[in-house]
Legacy VTK file of the C-alpha trace (Angstrom):
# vtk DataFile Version 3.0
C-alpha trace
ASCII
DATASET POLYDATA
POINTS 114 float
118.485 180.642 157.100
117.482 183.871 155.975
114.109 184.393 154.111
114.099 187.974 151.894
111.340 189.613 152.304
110.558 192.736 149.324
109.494 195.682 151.052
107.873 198.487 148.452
107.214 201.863 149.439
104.722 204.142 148.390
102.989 207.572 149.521
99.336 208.025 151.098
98.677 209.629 147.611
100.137 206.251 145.677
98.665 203.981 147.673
95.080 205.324 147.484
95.941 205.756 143.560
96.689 202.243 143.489
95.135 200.142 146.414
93.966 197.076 143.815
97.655 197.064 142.296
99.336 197.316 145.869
96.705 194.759 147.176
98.195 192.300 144.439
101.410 192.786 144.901
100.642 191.965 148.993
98.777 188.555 148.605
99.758 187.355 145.402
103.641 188.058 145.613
103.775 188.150 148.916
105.897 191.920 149.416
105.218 193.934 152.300
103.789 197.379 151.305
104.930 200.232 153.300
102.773 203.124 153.307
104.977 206.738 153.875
103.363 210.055 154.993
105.603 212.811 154.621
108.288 210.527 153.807
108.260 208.760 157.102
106.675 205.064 157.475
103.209 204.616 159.131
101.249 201.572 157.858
102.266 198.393 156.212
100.265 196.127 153.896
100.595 192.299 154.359
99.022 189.389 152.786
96.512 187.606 155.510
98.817 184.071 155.640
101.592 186.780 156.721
99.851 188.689 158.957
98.657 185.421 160.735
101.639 183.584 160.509
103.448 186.709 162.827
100.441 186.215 165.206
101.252 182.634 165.747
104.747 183.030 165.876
104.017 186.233 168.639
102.290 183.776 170.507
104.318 180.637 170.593
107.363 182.852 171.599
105.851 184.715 174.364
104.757 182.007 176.253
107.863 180.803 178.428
107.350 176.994 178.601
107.305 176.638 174.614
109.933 179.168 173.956
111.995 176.683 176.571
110.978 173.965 174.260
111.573 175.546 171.477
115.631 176.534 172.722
115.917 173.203 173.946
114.857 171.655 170.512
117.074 174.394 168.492
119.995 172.432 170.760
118.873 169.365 170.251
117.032 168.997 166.594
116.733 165.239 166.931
114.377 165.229 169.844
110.800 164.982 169.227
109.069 167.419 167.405
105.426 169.069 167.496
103.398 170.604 164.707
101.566 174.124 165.047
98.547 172.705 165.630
99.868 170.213 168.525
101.579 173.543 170.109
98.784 176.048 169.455
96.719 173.223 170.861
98.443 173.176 174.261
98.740 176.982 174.067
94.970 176.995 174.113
94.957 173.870 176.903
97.092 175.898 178.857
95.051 179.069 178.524
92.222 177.556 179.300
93.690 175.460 182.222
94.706 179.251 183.750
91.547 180.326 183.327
89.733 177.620 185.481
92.580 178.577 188.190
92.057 182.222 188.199
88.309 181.766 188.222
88.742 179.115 191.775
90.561 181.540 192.923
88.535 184.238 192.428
85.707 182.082 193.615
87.598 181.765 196.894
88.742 184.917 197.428
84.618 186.298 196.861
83.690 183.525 199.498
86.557 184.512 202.267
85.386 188.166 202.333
81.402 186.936 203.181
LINES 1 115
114 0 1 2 3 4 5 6 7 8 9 10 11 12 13 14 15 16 17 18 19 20 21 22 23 24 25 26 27 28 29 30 31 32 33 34 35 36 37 38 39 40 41 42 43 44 45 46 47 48 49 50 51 52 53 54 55 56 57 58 59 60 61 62 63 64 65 66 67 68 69 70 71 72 73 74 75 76 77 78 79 80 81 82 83 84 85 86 87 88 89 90 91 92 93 94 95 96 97 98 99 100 101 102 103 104 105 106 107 108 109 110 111 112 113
């Protein structure tokens, strides 16, 4: 499936011209703004549902054991399937889980050198 996405372009001098307009067209109609400077890109605008949706999808992908899941469901689409709370959920078990490891082992490691 392919989702199209508008992308609008518009100079430093357009886009500080017309920040409420280009603001608009961001959230409401949900285009990516592309801001140029000297013709080249250097800045886009994105509504805040956009901009957090990447985030989420960033960090499901780069952790290994979900994007394993993930493959093995895109396989298999019958299998069981989670919501993004139930796998940002486990991200954040996980992270925290880590956490508590590094920190014993830290613990140890400050102990063994007494």
């Amino acid at each position: 499936m392919y989702i199209l996405v508008y992308m609008r372009y518009f100079s430093v001098a357009e886009a500080r011209a017309n920040l409420a307009s280009l603001l608009e067209l961001s959230t409401t109609r949900e285009e990516q703004v592309v801001i140029t400077k000297n013709g080249e890109p250097v800045a886009v605008m994105l509504s805040i549902d956009e901009y957090e949706s990447m985030n989420e999808t960033i960090d499901v992908l780069s952790d290994s054991e979900t994007y394993a899941a993930l493959m093995d469901y895109l396989k298999d689409p019958n299998q069981k399937t989670y919501t993004t709370e139930e796998i940002l959920a486990d991200l954040e078990a996980r992270r925290v889980r880590e956490a508590s490891e590094l920190e014993e082992i830290q613990a140890k490691i400050h102990s063994d050198s007494k």
